[in-house]
C-alpha positions as CSV (number, residue, x, y, z in Angstrom):
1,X,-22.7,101.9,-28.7
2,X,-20.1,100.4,-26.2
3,X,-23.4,98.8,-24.6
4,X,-24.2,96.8,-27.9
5,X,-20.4,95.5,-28.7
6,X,-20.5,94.2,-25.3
7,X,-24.1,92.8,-25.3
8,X,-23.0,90.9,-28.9
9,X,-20.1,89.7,-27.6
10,X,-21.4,88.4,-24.4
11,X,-23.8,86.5,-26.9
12,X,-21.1,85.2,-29.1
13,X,-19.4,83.9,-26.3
14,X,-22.4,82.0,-24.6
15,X,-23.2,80.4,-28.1
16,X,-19.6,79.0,-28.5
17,X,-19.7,77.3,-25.1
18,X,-23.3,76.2,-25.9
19,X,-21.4,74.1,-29.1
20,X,-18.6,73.0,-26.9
21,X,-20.6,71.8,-24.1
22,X,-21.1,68.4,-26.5
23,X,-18.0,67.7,-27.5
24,X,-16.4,68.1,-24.3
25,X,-19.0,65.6,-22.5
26,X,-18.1,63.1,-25.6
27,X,-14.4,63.2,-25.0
28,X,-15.0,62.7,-21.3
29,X,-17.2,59.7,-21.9
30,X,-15.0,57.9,-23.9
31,X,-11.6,58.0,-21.8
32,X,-12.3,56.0,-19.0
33,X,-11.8,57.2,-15.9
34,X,-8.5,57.1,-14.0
35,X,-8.0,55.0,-10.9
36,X,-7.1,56.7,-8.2
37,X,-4.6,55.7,-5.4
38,X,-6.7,54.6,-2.6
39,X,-9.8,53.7,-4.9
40,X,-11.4,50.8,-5.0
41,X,-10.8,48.6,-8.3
42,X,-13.5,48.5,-11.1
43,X,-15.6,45.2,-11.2
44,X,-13.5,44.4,-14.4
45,X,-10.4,44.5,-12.7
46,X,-11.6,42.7,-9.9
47,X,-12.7,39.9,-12.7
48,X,-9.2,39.7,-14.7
49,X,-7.3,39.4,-11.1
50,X,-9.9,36.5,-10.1
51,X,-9.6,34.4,-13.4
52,X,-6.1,34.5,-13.3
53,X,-3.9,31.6,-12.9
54,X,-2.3,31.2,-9.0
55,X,0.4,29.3,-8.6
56,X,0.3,26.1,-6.4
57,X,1.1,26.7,-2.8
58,X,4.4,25.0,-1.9
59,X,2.9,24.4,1.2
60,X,0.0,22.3,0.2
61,X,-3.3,22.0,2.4
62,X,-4.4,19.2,4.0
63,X,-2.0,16.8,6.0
64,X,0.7,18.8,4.9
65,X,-0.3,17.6,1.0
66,X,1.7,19.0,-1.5
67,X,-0.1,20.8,-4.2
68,X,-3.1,19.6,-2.2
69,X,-6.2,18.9,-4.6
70,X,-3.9,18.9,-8.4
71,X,-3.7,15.5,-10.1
72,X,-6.1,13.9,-8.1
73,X,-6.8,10.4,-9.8
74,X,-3.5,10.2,-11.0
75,X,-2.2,10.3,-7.2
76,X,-5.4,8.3,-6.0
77,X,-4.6,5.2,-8.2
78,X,-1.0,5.5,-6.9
79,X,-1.6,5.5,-4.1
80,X,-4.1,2.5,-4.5
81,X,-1.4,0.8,-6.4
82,X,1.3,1.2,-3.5
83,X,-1.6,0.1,-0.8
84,X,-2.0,-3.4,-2.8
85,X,1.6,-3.9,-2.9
86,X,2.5,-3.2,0.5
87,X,-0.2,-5.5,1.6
88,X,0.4,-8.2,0.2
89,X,3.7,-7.8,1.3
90,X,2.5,-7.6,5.0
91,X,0.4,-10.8,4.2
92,X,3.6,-12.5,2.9
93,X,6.0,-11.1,5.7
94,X,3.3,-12.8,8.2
95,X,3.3,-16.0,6.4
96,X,7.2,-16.5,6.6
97,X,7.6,-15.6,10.1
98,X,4.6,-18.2,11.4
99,X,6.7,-21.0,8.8
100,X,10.1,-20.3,9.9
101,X,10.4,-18.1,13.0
102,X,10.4,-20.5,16.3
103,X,9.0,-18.5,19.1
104,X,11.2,-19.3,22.1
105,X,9.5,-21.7,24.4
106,X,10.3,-21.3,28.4
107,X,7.5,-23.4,29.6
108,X,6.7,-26.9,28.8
109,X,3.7,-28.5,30.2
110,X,3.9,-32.7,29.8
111,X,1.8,-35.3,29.9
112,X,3.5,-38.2,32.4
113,X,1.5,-41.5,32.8
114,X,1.9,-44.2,35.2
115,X,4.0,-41.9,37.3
116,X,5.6,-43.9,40.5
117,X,5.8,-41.2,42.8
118,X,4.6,-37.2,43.4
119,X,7.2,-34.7,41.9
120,X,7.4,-31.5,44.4
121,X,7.2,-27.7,42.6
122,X,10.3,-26.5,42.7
123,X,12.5,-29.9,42.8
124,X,14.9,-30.5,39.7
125,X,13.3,-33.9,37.1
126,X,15.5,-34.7,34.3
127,X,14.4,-35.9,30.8
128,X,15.4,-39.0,28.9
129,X,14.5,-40.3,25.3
130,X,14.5,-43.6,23.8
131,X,13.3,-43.1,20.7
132,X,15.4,-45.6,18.1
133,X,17.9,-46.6,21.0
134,X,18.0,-49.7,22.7
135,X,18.5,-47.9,26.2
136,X,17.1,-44.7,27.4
137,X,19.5,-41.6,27.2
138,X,19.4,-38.2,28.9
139,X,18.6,-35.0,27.0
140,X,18.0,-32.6,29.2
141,X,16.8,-31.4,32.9
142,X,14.3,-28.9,34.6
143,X,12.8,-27.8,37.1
144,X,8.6,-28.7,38.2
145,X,6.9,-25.6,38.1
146,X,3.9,-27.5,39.0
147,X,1.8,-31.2,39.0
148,X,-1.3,-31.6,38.7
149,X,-4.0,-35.0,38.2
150,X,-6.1,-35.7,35.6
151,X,-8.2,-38.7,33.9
152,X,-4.9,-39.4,31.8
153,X,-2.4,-39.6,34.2
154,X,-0.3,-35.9,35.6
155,X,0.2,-32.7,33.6
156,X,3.6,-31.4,35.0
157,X,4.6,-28.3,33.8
158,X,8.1,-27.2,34.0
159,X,10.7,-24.4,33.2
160,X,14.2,-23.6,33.5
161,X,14.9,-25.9,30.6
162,X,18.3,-27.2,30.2
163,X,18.7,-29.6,27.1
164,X,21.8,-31.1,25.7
165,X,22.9,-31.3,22.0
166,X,19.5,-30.1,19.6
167,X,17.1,-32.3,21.8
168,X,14.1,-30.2,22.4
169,X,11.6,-31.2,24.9
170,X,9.0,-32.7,22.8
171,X,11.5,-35.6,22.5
172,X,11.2,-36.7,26.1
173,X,9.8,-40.0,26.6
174,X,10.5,-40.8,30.3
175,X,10.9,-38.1,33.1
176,X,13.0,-39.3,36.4
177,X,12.9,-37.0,39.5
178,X,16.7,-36.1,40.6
179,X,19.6,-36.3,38.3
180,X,18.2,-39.3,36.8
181,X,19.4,-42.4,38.4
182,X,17.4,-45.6,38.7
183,X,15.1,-46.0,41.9
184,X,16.3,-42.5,43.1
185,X,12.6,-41.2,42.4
186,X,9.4,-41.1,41.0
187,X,9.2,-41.5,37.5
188,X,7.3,-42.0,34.6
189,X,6.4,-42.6,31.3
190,X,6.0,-39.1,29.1
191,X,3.3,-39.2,26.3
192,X,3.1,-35.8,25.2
193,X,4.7,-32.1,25.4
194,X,3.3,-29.4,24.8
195,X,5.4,-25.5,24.7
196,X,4.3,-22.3,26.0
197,X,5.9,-19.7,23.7
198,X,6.6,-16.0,25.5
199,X,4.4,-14.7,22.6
200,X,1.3,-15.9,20.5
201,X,2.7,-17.1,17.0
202,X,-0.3,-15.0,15.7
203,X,0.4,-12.1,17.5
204,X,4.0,-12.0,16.2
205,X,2.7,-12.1,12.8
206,X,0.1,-9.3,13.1
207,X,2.9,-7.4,14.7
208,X,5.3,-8.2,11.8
209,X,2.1,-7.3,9.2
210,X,1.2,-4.4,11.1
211,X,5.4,-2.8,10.8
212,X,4.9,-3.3,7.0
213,X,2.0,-1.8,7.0
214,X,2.6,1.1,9.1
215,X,6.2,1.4,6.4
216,X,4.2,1.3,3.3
217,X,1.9,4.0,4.6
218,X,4.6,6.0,5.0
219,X,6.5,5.5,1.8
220,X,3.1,6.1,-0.2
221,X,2.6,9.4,1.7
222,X,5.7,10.5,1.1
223,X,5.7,9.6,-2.1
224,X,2.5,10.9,-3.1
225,X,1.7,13.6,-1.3
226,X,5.1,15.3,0.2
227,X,8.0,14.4,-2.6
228,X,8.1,17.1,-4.8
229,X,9.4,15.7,-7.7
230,X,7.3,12.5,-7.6
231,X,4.3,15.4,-7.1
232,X,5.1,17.4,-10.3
233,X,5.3,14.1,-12.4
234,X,1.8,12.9,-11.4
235,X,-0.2,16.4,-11.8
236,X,1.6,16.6,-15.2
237,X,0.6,12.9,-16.0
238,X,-3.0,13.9,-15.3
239,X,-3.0,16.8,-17.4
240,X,-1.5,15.4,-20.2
241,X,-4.3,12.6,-19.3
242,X,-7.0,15.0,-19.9
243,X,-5.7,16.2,-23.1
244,X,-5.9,12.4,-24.4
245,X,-9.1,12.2,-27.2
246,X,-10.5,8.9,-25.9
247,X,-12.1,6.9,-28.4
248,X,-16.3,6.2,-28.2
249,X,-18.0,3.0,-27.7
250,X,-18.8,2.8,-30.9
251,X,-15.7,3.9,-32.4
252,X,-13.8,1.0,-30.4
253,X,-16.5,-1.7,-31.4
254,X,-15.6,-0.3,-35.3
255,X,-12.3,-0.8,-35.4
256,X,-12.3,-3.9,-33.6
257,X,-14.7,-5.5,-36.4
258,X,-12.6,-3.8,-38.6
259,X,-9.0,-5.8,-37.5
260,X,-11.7,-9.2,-37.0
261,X,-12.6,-9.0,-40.3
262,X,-9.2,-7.8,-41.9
263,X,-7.6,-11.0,-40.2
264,X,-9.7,-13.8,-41.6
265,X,-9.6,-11.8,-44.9
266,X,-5.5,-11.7,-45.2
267,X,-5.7,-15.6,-43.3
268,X,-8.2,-16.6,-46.2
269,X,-5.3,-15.1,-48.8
270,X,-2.4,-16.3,-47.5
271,X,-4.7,-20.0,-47.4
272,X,-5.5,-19.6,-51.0
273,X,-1.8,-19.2,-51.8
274,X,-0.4,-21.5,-49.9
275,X,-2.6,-24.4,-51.4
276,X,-1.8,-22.8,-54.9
277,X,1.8,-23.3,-54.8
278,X,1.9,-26.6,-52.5
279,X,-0.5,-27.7,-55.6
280,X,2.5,-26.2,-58.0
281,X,5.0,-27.7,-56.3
282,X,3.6,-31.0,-56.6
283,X,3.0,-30.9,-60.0
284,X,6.4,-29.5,-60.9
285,X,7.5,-32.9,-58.5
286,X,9.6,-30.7,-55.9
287,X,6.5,-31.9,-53.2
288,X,5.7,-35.7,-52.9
289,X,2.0,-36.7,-51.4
């Protein structure tokens, strides 16, 4: 008898755990499962934490670029902007110093015709001008760097230029070997001067062009890449950009037919009236023809 009970209940039992079996599987599929620490993240976390937003590095990327890569056509046409500006700038800058700088001059070669005599390299020739004057005056000395022949007369080239008042050496019109007194020496009759300057008036411009340049380069870089503030404005500038609903082709060539036609319409009106009352006026006799 104690046999059966237990053989029943042994039964009983085995069928309830055969009906819980189900449910117990259902809750267990439906709560999802726990992470655990050290576990690798499910593919769906790993999704959500690669779609979201990152902030902008403060560092930027790039040449040291400041939220390297955001606002990029915004920054670009700035950039392009600033360029044109501080180039023609340059170009200007190099214009004004080849029309106003002069480029010191230490060597003047001259062109001396019927010369009397040979002047030595080294010895001391002063310089006299009688331009407008009656009688030759002195303007100046040097010393002869060098002579030398040619089909037109002598090329002397000197240095060591010592000229009085604002004479400058392309004013010379006779040269005299010594201090300048009659029959000490040879002289002769100057035709021409030409100045060596200690730098190219062309390389003094590039140089000039080249500092503006080399400053505007830096100002836009700073200013477009590095400033923070300046940075911030453009990237929000492009975004609000992109949120601007740009009218079509089609739309733009509609509403410019649109205002054509409106014009002549409201100029043909305000035609219409004004003949009406100048024609009012007339008769009334306020308006004479």
């Amino acid at each position: 008898m104690a046999d059966q009970d237990r053989s029943s209940s042994a039964s009983r039992d085995a069928k309830r755990a055969s009906a819980d079996t189900p449910v117990a599987q259902l809750v267990e599929q439906r709560i999802p499962n726990p992470q655990v620490a050290g576990s690798s993240p499910s593919r769906r976390d790993s999704q959500d934490a690669s779609q979201a937003p990152r902030s902008p590095s403060s560092g930027g990327e790039g040449l040291g670029l400041y939220r390297f890569g955001e606002g990029y056509w915004v920054r670009v046409m700035t950039a392009v902007l600033l360029g044109g500006l501080f180039l023609a700038t340059a170009a200007w800058s190099a214009k004004q110093v080849g029309a106003h700088v002069d480029v010191p001059k230490p060597t003047w070669t001259l062109s001396v015709r019927d010369l009397t005599g040979e002047v030595a390299s080294g010895s001391r020739v002063t310089l006299f001008t009688d331009q407008g004057l009656a009688e030759p005056v002195k303007i100046g000395s040097a010393s002869v760097v060098s002579s030398e022949a040619t089909s037109q007369g002598v090329q002397v080239t000197i240095n060591q230029i010592e000229m009085t008042e604002d004479f400058v050496p392309s004013q010379a019109s006779l040269l005299r070997a010594g201090d300048g007194s009659p029959g000490t020496g040879p002289e002769g009759v100057v035709r021409g001067a030409q100045g060596t300057p200690i730098v190219e008036p062309l390389v003094l411009q590039g140089a000039v062009a080249s500092v503006v340049a080399i400053i505007g380069v830096t100002i836009t870089y700073w200013l477009v890449g590095r400033r923070r503030t300046s940075v911030n404005f453009f990237v929000d500038t492009d975004g609000e950009m992109r949120k601007v609903n740009w009218s079509t082709r089609r739309e733009v060539i509609g509403a410019t037919i649109v205002v054509i036609v409106a014009t002549f319409l409201i100029a043909g009106f305000l035609g219409v009236i004004d003949g009406g009352l100048s024609q009012f006026f007339k008769i009334v006799g306020v308006l004479q023809d």
